[in-house]
C-alpha positions, 0 to 999 in steps of 0.5 A: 438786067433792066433793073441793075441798068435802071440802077446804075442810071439813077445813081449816075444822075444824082452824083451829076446833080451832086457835082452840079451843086459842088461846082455851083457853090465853089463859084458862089464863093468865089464871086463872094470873095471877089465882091469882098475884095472891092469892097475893101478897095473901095473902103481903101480908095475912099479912107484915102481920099477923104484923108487927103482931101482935108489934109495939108502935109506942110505942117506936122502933127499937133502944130502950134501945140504944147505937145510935141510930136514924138517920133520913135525911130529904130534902126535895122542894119543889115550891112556893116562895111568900109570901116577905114582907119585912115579916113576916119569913116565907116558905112552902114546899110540899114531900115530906118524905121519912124512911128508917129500919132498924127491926129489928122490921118484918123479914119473909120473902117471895118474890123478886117482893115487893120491898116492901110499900106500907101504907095510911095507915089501917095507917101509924097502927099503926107508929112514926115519927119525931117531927119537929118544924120548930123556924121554923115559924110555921104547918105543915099536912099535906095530906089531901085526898082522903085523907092525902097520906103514903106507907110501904113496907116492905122485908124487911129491915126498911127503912122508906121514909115520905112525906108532903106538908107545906106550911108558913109558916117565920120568915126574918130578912132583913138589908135593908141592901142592898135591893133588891139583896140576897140572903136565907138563909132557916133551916130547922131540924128536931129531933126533939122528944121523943127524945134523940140516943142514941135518935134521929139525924136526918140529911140524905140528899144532897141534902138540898133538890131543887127540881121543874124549872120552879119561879119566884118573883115576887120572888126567885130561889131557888139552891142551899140548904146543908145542915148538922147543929146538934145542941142541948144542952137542959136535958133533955139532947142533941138531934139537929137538921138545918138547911137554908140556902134561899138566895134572891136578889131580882129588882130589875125592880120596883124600877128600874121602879117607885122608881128610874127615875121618881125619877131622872126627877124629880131631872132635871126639877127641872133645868129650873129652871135653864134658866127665867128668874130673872123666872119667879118662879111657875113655877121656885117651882111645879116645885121645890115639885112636884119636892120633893113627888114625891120625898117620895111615893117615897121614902115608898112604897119605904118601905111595900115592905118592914118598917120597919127602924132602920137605913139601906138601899140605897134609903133612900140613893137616896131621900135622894140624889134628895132632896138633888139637887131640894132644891139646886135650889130652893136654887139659884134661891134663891141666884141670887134673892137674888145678883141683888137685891144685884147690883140694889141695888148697880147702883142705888145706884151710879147714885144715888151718880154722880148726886149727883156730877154734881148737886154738879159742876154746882152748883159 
């Protein structure tokens, strides 16, 4: 009996010791990684402020250089909406991302520091590009709950920058086809106050990517294209990148809404032709009611879309269906007027052979 307690003592005493040791360790390491922590703030604290205190953001990178500075701009839309026809415009939600070398923001750090991500209040003190939407009718950057921008620093001097832009862009439509037409809406940058031998923007492939899952009431968005359209000024040259948004719209509504009951007018005016030529009021009635119905219509296809000058693929339907119940009141019409003739000739006919008679039997 005493040695089975004095066992069981010796084996609670060394699991204590063992937990003591486990507990220990656990607590090593975890003031080793809090030391590692602040010692990467530390290294991010003082890369920072030595960057900044020899750095002057009025000046871009490479100024008074032969080289320009190459900026790659990409676009990550993540919202495509208020296309409107009668305006001419079109807005789009997106992150609008910039990548640039600037010599001046190299530094030295350990392998495990990669980047250095800046808040926005320090994003304040370094230069960037000033990108300017040459379409755009009204342009907005989100700061809710605090400016939506991003910048990482690389040790290289790498300068990686986004920020959330939704704005409103002009798009002139050519409505010649519509509803069956495709638009390409033009988005253009520039940078506003720097020449193209101090600034270079260019696309990063793909230029536009679009978040899955993305739908549009009215169109259809596919594949935009990218392009360069550098512009000479007055002032000098420009660097300028452009983007096609390639839209084609979804014509549902429409055969819904204008052209299924419009052709469904045009055959009930058809039912003229089955009603007798007597039935004066009702043949009268329905062509009258036929005419109006097509006018209505056509006149609220019209208020679809902006008043245009020239003539477009729904304006010829409208016309078409026009013409078809317009014949069919000149059709009754014509049989009207074909039947009194053919009913004045039978009468005067008769009058003529009775007169014959009268004078046969007289003589």
């Amino acid at each position: 009996m005493l040695l089975t307690t004095l066992t069981i003592a010796i084996c609670i005493h060394q699991n204590i010791a063992t937990f003591d040791r486990i507990v220990c360790q656990s607590f090593n390491s975890t003031e080793d990684n809090t030391r590692v922590e602040e010692e990467d703030e530390m290294i991010r604290e003082s890369v920072i402020k030595n960057i900044l205190s020899r750095y002057d953001k009025r000046y871009p990178p490479r100024y008074n250089s032969e080289i320009p500075t190459e900026v790659k701009v990409q676009m990550y839309v993540v919202g495509v909406f208020g296309i409107d026809e009668s305006e001419m415009k079109f807005s789009m939600s997106m992150y609008l991302r910039q990548n640039w070398i600037d010599p001046r923001l190299t530094f030295s750090a350990p392998p495990e520091i990669s980047r250095i991500e800046l808040d926005h209040s320090i994003q304040e003190c370094i230069w960037v590009p000033d990108l300017s939407f040459m379409t755009d009718m009204d342009t907005k950057i989100h700061d809710v709950t605090v400016p939506n921008k991003m910048m990482f620093l690389h040790p290289n001097g790498f300068v990686s920058y986004s920020l959330r832009v939704t704005g409103t862009f002009t798009c002139f439509m050519q409505l010649q086809t519509f509803p069956f037409d495709e638009q390409s809406c033009v988005l253009e940058m520039e940078s506003y106050g720097f020449s193209a031998s101090t600034v270079s923007l260019r696309w990063m492939e793909p230029a536009m990517t679009l978040k899955d899952g993305i739908v549009n009431s009215q169109f259809t968005i596919k594949e935009s294209e990218s392009y360069t359209c550098d512009k000479e000024y007055p002032s000098g040259n420009y660097t300028c990148i452009g983007v096609n948004v390639n839209l084609k719209r979804q014509y549902g509504f429409y055969l819904i809404q204008v052209y299924a009951p419009s052709a469904l007018i045009v055959v009930l005016s058809w039912v003229s032709f089955w009603l007798n030529t007597d039935a004066i009021p009702a043949r009268v009635s329905l062509g009258i009611l036929t005419v109006l119905s097509v006018s209505t219509n056509g006149h609220f296809s019209v208020g679809l879309t902006q008043r245009v000058s020239y003539v477009r693929a729904i304006d010829v339907w409208n016309v078409v269906c026009l013409l078809f119940v317009f014949g069919a009141m000149i059709e009754y019409a014509y049989v009207a007027m074909i039947e009194r003739v053919e009913e004045r000739r039978t009468i005067e006919r008769i009058g003529i052979i009775g007169n014959n008679h009268n004078i046969f039997n007289e003589q």
